[in-house]
N, C-alpha and C positions, 0 to 999 in steps of 0.2 A: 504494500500500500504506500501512495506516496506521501511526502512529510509535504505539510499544510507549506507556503515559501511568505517569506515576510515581505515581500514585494507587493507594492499596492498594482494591478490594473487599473491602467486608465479607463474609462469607459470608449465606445466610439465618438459620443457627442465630444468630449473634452478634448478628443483630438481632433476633431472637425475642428472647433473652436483653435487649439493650436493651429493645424495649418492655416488658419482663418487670418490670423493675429499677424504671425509669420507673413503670409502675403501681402496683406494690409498694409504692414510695416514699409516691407520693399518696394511694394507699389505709391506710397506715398513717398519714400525717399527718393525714387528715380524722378515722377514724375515732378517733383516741387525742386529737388537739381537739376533737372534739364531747363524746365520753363525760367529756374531766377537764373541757369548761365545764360540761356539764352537771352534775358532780358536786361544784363546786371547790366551791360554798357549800351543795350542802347535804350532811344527811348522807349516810354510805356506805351505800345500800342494801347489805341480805344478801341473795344471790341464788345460791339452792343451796345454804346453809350456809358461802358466804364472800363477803366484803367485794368490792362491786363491784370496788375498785380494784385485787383481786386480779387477777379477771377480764381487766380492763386491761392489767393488768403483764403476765401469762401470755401474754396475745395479744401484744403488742408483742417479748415475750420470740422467738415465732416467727415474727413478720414479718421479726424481726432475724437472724434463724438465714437466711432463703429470701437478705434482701441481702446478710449476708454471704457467704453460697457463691459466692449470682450475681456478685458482686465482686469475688470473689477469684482469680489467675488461676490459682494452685497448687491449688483445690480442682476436684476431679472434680464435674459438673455433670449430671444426667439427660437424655437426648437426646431429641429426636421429642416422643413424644404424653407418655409418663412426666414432660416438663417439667413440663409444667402440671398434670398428676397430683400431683407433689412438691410444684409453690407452689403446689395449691389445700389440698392433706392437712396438710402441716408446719406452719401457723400453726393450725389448730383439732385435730392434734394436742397443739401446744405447748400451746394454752388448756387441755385439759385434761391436762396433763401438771403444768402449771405450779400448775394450782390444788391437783392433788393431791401433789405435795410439798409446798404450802403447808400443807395438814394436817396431812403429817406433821413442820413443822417446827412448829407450831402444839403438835400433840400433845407432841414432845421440851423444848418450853418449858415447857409445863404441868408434864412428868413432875419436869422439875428444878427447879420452880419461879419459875419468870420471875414479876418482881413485875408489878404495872401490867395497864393493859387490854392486851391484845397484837392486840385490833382496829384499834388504832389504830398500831400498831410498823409503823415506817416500813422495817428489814429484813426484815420478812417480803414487803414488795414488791419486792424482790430476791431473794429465795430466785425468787417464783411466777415473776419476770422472767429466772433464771433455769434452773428445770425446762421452761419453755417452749422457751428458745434451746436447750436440748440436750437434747431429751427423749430421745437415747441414753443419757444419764448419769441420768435420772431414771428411769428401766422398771428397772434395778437397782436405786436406793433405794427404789423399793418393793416389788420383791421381797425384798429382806432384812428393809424394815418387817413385810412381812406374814409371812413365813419365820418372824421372830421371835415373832410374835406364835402363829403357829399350832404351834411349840415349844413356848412357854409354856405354851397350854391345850394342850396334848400334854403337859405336865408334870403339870399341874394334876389331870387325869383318873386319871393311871397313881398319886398320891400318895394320892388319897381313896379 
């Protein structure tokens, strides 16, 4: 009979989740090294009405959202086939998550007047990096952006 081995098995999920993590990892290091060498010297292209590096940030914002869960052991994780549905959706949700708070933190600089070019504002690459990480918290800011805004011309109309 054989003696019981003090060696834990992993399960299958947990090494899904490794190779997951593992990939993730790579995938975001190449992709965010190629785009900032390609980008470091020259300028930032506009692509869609915002600064590549927004682009960048945004994505990186939910590549960091998929390692952080997958790394974390207190967070709930998606099982089976939805795994890879979640880390394929959450990083090109985040990118556009991320770019579009970036407008609207772009548009709140303007309203109040932010001096200087704000293409080149180095926080606004943290806002996009992170509406991307949490694009829970970013789908309300821009429902009260637009809430607000569709009040306003709801104002506007009922005055004239």
């Amino acid at each position: 009979m054989p003696e019981p081995s003090n060696e834990t098995v992993q399960p299958p999920a947990s090494n899904a989740v490794l190779v997951l993590v593992i990939a993730y990892a790579a995938t975001l290091l190449i992709v965010v090294g190629v785009a900032s060498w390609l980008l470091w010297n020259g300028d930032n292209p506009i692509i869609m009405f915002a600064p590549a590096a927004i682009w960048e940030w945004s994505f990186a914002g939910g590549m960091a959202a998929v390692l952080h869960r997958l790394a974390s052991p207190r967070l709930q994780k998606p099982a089976g086939p939805q795994l890879y549905v979640w880390a394929l959706a959450t990083p090109i949700v985040g990118l556009f998550m991320g770019a579009t708070v970036y407008f609207i933190a772009l548009a709140g600089a303007r309203l109040v007047g932010a001096p200087g070019n704000l293409k080149e504002a180095v926080w606004l690459n943290a806002i996009a990096f992170f509406g991307g990480f949490r694009s829970e918290l970013s789908i309300p800011v821009i429902g009260r952006f637009f809430g607000s805004r569709v009040r306003e011309e709801g104002r506007g109309e009922d005055e004239g």
